[in-house]
DSSP file (Angstrom, degrees, kcal/mol; ACC not computed):
  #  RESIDUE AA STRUCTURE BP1 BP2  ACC     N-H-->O    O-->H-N    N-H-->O    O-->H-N    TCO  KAPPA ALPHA  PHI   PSI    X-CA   Y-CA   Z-CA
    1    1 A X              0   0    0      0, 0.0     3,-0.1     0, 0.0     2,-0.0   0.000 360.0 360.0 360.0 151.8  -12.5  -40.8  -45.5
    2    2 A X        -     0   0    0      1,-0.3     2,-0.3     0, 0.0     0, 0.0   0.052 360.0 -31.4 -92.7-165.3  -11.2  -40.9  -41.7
    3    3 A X        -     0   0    0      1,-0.1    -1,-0.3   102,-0.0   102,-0.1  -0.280  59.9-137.5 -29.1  99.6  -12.6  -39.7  -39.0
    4    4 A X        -     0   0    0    100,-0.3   102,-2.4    -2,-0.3     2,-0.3  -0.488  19.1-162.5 -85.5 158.7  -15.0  -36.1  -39.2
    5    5 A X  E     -a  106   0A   0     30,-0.5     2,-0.2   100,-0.2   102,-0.1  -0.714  15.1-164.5-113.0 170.9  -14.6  -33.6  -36.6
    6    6 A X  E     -a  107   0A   0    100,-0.8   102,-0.9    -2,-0.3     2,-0.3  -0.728  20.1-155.2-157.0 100.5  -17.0  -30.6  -35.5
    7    7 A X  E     -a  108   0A   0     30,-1.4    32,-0.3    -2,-0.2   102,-0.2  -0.583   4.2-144.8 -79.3 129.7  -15.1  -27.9  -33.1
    8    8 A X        -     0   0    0    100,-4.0     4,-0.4    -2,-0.3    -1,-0.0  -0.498  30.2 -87.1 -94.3-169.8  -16.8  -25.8  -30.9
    9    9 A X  S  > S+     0   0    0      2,-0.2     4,-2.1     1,-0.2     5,-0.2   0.573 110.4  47.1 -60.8 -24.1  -16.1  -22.5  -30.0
   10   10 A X  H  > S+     0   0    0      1,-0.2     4,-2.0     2,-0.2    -1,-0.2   0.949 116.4  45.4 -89.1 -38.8  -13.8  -22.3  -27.3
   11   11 A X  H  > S+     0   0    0     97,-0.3     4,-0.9     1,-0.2    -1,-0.2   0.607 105.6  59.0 -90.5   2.7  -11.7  -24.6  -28.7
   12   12 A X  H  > S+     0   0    0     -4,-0.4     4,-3.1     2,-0.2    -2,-0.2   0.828 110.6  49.4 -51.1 -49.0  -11.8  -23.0  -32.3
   13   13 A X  H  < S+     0   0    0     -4,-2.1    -2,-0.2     1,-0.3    -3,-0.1   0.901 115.1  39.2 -82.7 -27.6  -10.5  -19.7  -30.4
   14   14 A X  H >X>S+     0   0    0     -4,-2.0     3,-2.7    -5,-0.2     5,-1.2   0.919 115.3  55.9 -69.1 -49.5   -7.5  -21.4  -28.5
   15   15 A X  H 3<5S+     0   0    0     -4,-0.9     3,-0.3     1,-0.3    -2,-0.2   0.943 114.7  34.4 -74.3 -35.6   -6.9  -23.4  -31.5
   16   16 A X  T 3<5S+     0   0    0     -4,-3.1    -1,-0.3     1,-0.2    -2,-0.2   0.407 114.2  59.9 -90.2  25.8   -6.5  -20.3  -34.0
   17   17 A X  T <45S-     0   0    0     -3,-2.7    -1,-0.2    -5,-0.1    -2,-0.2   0.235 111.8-123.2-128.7  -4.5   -4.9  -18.2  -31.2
   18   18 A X  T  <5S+     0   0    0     -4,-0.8    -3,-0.2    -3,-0.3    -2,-0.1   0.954  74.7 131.1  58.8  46.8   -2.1  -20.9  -31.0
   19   19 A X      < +     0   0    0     -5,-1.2    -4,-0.1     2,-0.1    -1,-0.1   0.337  39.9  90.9-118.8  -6.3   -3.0  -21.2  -27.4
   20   20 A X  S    S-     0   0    0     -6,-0.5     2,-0.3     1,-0.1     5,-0.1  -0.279  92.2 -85.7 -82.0 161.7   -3.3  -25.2  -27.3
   21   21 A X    >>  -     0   0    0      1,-0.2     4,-1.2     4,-0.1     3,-0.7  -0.604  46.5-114.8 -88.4 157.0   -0.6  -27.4  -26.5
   22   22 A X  H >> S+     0   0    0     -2,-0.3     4,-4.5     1,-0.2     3,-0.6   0.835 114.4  54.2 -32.2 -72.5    1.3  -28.1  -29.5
   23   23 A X  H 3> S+     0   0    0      1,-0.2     4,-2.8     2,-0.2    -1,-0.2   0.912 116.6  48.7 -17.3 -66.6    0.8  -31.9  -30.2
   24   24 A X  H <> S+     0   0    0     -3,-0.7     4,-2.2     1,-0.2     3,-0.4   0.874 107.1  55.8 -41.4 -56.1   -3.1  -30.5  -30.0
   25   25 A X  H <X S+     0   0    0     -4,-1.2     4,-2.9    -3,-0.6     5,-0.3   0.951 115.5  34.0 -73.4 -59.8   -1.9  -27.7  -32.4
   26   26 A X  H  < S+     0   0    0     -4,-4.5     4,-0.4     2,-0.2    -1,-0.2   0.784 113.4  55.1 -63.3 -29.6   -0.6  -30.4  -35.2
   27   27 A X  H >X S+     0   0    0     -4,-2.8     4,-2.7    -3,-0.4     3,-1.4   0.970 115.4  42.7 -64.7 -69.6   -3.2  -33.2  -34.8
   28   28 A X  H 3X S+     0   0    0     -4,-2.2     4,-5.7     1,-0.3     5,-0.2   0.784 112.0  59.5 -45.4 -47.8   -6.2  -30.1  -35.4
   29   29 A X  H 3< S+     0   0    0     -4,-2.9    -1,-0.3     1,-0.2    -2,-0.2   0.729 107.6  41.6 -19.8 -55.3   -3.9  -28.8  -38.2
   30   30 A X  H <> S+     0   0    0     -3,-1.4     4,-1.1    -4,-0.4    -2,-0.2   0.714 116.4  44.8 -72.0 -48.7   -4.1  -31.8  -39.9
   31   31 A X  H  X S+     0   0    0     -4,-2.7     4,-0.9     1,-0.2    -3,-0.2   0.984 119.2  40.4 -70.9 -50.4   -7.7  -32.6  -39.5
   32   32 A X  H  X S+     0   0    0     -4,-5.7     4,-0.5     2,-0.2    -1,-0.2   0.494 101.7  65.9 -75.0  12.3   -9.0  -29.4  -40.2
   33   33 A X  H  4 S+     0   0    0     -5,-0.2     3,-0.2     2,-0.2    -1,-0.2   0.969 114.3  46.2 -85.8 -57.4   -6.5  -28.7  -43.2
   34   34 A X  H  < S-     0   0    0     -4,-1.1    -2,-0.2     1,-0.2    -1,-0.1   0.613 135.4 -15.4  -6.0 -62.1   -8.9  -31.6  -44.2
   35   35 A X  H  <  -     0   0    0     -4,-0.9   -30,-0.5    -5,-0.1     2,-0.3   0.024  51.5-150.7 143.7 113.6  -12.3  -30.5  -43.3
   36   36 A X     <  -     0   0    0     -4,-0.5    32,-2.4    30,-0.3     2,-0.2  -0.624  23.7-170.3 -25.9  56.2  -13.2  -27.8  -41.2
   37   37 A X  E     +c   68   0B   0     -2,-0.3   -30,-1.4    30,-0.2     2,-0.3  -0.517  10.9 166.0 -92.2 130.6  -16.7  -28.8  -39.6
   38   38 A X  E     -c   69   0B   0     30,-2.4    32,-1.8    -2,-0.2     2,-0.1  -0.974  30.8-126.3-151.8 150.0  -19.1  -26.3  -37.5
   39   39 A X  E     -c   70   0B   0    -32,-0.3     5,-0.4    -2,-0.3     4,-0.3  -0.376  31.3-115.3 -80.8 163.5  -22.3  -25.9  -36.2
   40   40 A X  S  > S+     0   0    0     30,-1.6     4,-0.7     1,-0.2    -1,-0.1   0.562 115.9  58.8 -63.5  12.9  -24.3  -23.1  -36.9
   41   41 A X  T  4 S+     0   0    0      2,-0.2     5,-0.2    29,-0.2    -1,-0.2   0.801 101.7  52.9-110.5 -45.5  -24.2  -22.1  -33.3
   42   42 A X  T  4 S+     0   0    0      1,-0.2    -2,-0.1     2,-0.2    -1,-0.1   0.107 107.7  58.8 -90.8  32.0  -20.1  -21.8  -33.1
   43   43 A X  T  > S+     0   0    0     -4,-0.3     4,-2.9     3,-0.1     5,-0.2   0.419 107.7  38.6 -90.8 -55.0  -20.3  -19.6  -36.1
   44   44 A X  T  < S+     0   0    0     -4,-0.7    -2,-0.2    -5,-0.4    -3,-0.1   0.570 118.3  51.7 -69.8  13.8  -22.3  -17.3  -34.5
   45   45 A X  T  > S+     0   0    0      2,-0.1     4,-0.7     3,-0.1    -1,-0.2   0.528 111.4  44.8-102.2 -39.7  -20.3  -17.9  -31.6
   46   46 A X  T  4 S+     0   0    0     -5,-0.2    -2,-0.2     1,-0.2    -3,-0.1   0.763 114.4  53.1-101.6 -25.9  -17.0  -17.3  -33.5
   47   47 A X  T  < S+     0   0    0     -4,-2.9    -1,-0.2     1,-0.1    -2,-0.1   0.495 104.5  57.6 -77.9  -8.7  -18.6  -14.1  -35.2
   48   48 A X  T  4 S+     0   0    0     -5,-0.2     2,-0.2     2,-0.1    -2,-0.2   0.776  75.6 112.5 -77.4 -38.9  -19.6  -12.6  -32.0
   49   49 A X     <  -     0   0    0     -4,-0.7     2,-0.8     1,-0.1    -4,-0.0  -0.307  53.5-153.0 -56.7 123.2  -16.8  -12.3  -30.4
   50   50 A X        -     0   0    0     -2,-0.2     2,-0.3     6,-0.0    -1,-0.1  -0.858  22.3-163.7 -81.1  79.0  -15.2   -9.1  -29.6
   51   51 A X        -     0   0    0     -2,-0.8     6,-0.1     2,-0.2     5,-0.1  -0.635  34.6-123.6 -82.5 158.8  -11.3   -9.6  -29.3
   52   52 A X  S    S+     0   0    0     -2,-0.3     2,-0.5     2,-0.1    -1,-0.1   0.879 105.3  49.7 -53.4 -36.4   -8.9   -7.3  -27.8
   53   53 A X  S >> S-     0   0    0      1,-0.1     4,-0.8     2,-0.0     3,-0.7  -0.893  74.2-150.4-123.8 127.0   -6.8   -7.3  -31.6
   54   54 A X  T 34 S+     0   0    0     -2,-0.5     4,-0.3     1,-0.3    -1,-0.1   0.478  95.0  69.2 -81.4  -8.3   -9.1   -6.7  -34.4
   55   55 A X  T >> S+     0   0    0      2,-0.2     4,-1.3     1,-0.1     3,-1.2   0.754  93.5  63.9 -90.5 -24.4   -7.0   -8.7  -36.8
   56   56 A X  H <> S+     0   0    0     -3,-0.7     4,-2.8     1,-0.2     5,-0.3   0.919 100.5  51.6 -46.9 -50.5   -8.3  -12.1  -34.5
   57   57 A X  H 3< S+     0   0    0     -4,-0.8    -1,-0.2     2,-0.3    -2,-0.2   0.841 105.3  52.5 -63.8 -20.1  -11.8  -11.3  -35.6
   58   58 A X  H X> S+     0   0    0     -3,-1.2     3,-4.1    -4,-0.3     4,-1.2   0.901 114.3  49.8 -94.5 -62.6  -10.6  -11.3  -39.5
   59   59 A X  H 3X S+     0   0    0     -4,-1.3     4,-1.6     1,-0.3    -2,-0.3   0.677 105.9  50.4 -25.9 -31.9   -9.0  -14.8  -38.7
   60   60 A X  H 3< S+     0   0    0     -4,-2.8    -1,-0.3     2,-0.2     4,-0.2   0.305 111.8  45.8-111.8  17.6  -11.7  -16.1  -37.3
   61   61 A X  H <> S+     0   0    0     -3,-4.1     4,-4.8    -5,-0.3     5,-0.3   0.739 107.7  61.3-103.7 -51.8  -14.1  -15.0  -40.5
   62   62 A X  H  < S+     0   0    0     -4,-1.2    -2,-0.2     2,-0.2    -3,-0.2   0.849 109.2  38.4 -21.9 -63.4  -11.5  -16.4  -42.5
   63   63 A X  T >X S+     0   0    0     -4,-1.6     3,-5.8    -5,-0.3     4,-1.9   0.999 111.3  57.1 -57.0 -69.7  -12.2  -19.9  -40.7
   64   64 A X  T 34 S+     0   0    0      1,-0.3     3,-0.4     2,-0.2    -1,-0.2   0.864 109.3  44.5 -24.6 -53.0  -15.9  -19.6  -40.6
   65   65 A X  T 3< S+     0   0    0     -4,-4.8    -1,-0.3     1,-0.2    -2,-0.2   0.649 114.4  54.1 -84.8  15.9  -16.1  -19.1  -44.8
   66   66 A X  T <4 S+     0   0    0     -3,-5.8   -30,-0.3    -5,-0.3    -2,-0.2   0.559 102.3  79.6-113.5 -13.1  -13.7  -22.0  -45.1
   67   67 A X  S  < S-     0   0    0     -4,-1.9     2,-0.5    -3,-0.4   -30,-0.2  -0.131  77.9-124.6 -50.8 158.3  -15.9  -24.2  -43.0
   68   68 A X  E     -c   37   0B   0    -32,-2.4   -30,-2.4     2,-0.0     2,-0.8  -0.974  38.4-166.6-117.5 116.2  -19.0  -26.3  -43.5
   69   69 A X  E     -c   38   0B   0     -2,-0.5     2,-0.7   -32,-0.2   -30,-0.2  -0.843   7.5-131.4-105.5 101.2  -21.3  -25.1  -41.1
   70   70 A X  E     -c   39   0B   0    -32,-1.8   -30,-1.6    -2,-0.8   -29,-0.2  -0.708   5.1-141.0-129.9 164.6  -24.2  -26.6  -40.2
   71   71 A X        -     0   0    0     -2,-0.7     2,-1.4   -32,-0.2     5,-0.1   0.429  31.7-103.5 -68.0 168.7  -27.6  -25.7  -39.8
   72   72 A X        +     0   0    0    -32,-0.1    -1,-0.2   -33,-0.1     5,-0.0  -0.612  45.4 178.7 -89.4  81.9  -30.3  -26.8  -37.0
   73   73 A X     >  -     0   0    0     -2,-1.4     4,-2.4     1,-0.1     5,-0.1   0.041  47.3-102.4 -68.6-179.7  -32.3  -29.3  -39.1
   74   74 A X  H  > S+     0   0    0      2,-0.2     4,-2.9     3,-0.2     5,-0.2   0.870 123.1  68.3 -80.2 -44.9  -35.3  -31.0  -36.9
   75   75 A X  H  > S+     0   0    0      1,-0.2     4,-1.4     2,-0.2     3,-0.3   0.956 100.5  40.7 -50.2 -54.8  -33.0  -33.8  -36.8
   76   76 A X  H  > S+     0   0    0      1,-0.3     4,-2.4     2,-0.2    -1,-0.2   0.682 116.9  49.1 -77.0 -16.9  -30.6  -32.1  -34.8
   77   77 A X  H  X S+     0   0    0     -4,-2.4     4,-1.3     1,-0.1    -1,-0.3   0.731 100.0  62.9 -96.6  -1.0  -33.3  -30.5  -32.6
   78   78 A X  H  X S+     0   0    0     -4,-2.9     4,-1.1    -3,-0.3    -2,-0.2   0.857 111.8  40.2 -61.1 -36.5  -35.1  -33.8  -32.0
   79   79 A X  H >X S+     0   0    0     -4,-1.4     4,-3.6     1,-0.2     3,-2.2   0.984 114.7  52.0 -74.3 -31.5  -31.5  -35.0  -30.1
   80   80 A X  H 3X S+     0   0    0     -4,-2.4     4,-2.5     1,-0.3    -1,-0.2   0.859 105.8  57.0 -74.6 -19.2  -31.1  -31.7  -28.5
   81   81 A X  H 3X S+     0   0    0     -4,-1.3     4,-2.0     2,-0.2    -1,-0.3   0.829 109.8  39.1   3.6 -60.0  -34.5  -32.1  -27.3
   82   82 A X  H <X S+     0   0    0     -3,-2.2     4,-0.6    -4,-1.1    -2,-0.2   0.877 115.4  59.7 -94.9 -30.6  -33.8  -35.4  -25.5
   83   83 A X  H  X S+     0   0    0     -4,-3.6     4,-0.7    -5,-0.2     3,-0.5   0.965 106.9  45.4 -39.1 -62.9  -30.4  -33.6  -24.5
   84   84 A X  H  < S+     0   0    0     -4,-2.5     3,-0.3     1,-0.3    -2,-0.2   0.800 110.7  50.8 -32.1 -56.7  -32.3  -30.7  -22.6
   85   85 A X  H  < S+     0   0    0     -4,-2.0    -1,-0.3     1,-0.3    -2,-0.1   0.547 111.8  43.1 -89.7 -14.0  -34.4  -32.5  -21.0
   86   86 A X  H  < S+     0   0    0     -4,-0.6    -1,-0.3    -3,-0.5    -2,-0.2   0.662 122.7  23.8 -99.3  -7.7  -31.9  -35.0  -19.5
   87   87 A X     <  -     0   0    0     -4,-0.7    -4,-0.0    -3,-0.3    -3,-0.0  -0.497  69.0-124.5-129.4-166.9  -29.3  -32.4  -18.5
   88   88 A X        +     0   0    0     -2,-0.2    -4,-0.1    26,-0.1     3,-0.1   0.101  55.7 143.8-122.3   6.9  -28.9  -28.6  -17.7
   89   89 A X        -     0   0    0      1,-0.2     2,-0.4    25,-0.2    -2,-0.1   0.052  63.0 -99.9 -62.2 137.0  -26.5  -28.1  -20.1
   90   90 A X    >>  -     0   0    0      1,-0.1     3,-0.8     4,-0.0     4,-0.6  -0.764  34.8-111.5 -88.3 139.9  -27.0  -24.5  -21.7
   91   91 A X  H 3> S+     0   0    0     -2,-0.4     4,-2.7     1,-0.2    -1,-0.1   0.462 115.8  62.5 -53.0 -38.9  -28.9  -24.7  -25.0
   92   92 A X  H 3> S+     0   0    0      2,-0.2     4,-2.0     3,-0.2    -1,-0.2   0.918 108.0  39.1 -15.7 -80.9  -25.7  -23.6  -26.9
   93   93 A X  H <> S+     0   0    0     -3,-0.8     4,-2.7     2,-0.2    -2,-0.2   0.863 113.7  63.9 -42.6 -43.4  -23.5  -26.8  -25.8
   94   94 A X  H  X S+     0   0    0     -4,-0.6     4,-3.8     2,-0.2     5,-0.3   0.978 105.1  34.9 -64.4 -59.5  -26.7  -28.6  -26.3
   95   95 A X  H  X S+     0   0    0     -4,-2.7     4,-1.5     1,-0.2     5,-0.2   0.913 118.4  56.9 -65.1 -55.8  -27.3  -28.1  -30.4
   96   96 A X  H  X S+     0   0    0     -4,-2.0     4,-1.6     1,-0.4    -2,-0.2   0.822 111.9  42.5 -58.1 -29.1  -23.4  -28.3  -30.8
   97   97 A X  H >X S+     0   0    0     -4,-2.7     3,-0.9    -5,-0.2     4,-0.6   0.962 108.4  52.8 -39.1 -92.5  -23.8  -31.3  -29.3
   98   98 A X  H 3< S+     0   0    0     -4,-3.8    -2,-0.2     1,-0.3   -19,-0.2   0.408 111.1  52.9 -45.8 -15.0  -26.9  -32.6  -31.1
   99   99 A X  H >X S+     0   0    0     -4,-1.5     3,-2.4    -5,-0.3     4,-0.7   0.931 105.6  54.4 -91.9 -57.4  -25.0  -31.8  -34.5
  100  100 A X  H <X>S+     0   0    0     -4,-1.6     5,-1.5    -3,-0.9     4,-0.9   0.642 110.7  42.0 -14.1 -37.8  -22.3  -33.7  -33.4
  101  101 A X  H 3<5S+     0   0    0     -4,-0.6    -1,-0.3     2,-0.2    -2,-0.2   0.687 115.6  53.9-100.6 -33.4  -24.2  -36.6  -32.7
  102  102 A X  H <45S+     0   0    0     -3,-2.4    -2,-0.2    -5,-0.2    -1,-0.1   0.864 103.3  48.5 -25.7 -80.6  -25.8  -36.0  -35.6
  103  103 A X  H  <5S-     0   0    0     -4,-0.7    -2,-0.2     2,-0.0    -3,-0.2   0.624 104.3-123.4 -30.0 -54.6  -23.0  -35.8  -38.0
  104  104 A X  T  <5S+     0   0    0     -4,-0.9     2,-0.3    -5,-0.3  -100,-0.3   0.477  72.7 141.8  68.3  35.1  -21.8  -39.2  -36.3
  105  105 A X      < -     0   0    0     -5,-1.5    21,-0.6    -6,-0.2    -1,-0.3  -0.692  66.3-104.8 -96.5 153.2  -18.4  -36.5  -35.7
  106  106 A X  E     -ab   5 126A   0   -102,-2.4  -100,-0.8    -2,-0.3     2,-0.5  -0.642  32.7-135.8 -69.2 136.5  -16.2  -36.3  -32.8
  107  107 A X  E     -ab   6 127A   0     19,-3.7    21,-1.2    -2,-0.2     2,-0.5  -0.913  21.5-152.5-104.7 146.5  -17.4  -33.1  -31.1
  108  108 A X  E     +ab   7 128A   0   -102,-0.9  -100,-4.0    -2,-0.5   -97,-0.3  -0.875  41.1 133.2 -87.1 122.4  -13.6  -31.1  -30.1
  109  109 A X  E     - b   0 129A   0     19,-2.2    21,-0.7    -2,-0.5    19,-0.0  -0.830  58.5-143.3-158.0-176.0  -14.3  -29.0  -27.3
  110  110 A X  S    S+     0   0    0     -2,-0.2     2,-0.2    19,-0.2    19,-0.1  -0.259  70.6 112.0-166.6  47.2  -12.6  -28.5  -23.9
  111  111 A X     >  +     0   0    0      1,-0.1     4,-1.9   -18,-0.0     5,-0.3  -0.856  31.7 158.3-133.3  50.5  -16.0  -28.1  -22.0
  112  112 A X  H  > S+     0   0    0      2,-0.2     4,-6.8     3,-0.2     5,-0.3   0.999  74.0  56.6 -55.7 -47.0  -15.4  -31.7  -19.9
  113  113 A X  H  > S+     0   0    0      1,-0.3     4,-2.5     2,-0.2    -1,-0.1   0.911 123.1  24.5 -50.1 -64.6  -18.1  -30.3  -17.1
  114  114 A X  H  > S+     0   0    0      2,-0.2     4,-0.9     1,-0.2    -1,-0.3   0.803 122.8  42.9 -56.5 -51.8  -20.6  -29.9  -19.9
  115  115 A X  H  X S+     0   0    0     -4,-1.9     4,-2.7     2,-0.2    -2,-0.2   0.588 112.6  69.0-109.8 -26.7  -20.1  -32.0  -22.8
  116  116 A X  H  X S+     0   0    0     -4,-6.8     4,-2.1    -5,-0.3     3,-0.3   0.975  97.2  53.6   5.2 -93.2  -19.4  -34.8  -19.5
  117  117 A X  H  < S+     0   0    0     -4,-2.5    -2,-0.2     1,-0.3    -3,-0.1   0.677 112.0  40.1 -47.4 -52.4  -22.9  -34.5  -18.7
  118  118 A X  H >< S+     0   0    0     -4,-0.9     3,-3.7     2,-0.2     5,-0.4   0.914 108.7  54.7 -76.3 -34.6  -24.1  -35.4  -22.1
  119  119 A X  H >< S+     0   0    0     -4,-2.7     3,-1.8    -3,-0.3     5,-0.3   0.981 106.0  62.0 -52.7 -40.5  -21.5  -38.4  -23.2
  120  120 A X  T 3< S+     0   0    0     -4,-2.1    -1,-0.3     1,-0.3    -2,-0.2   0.488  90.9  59.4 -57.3  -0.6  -22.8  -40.0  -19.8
  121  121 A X  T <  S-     0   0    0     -3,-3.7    -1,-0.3     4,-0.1    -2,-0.1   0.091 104.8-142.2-118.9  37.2  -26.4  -40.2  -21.1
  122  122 A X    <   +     0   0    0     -3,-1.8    -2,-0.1     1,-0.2    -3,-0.1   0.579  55.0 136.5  -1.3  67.1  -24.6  -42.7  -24.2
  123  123 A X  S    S-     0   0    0     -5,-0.4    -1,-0.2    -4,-0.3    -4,-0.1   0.103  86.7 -80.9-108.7  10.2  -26.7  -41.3  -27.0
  124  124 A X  S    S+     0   0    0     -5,-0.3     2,-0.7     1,-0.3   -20,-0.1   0.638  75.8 151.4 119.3  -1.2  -24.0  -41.1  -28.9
  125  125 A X        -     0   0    0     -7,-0.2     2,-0.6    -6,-0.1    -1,-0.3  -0.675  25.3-164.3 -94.5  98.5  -21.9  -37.9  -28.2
  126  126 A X  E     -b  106   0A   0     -2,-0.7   -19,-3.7   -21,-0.6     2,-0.4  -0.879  18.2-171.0 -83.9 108.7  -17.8  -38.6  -29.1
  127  127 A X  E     -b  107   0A   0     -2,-0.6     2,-0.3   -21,-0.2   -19,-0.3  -0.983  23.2-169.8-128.3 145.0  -15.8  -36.2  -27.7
  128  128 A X  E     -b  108   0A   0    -21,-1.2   -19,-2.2    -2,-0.4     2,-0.4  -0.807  12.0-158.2 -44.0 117.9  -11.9  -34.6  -27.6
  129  129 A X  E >   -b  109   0A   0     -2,-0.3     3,-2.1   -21,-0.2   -19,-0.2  -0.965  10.0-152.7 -79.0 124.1  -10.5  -32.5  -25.6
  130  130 A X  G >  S+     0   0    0    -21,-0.7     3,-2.4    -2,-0.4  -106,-0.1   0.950  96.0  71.3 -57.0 -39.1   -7.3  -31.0  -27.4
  131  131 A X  G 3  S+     0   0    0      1,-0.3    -1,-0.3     2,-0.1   -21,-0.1   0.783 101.5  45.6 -59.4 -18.7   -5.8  -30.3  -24.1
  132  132 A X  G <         0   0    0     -3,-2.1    -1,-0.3     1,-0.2    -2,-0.2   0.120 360.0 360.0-103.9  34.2   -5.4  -34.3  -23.9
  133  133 A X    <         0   0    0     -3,-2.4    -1,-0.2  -112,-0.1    -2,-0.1   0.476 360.0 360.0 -88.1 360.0   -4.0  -35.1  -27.3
């Protein structure tokens, strides 16, 4: 098996909103046609969301039950733990993080500011931004 991935939210909503730049659009295609990785946190993330077109919101349920989503085991709050406490990173970024890192997946996100802060404390946190594929 190649590479896993784990997508957060923001770039889950650009990515199913066909809002990414293309290249981005066909690489993500391809991985997730593959498997579809999420924390529990950008599910509730990706179910919260109120869009303007109610037909987004059945796409994005659609992804969610075609995902593996996973939970916040003790593993993954022992990193976000050691995340928290080295950063300011909101507690959100942080478990999506901490599964990432987890996982040993590349986390896709388009959060440099944030998801920055944590590859710089080289615990283990791979990340992609689509917007640079």
């Amino acid at each position: 098996m190649g590479e896993r991935y784990l997508i957060d939210s923001s770039a889950a909503i650009k990515y199913l909103n066909n809002s990414l730049p293309f290249t981005s659009l066909l690489f993500l295609d391809n991985e997730l046609d593959k498997e579809t990785n999420l924390s529990i946190v950008t599910k509730v993330e990706l179910l919260c969301w109120s869009p303007a077109d109610q037909n987004d919101l059945e796409v994005f349920q659609r992804f969610v039950e075609e995902a593996i989503v996973f939970p916040i085991s003790d593993d993954v709050a022992e990193i976000a733990i050691a995340i928290r406490k080295a950063t300011r990173v909101k507690l959100p970024d942080v478990f999506i993080a901490a599964t990432a890192i987890y996982l040993n997946a590349v986390l896709v996100a388009d959060n440099d500011k944030d998801f920055g802060k944590i590859v710089a404390l080289n615990i283990g946190l791979r990340y992609l931004n689509p917007f640079t594929i």
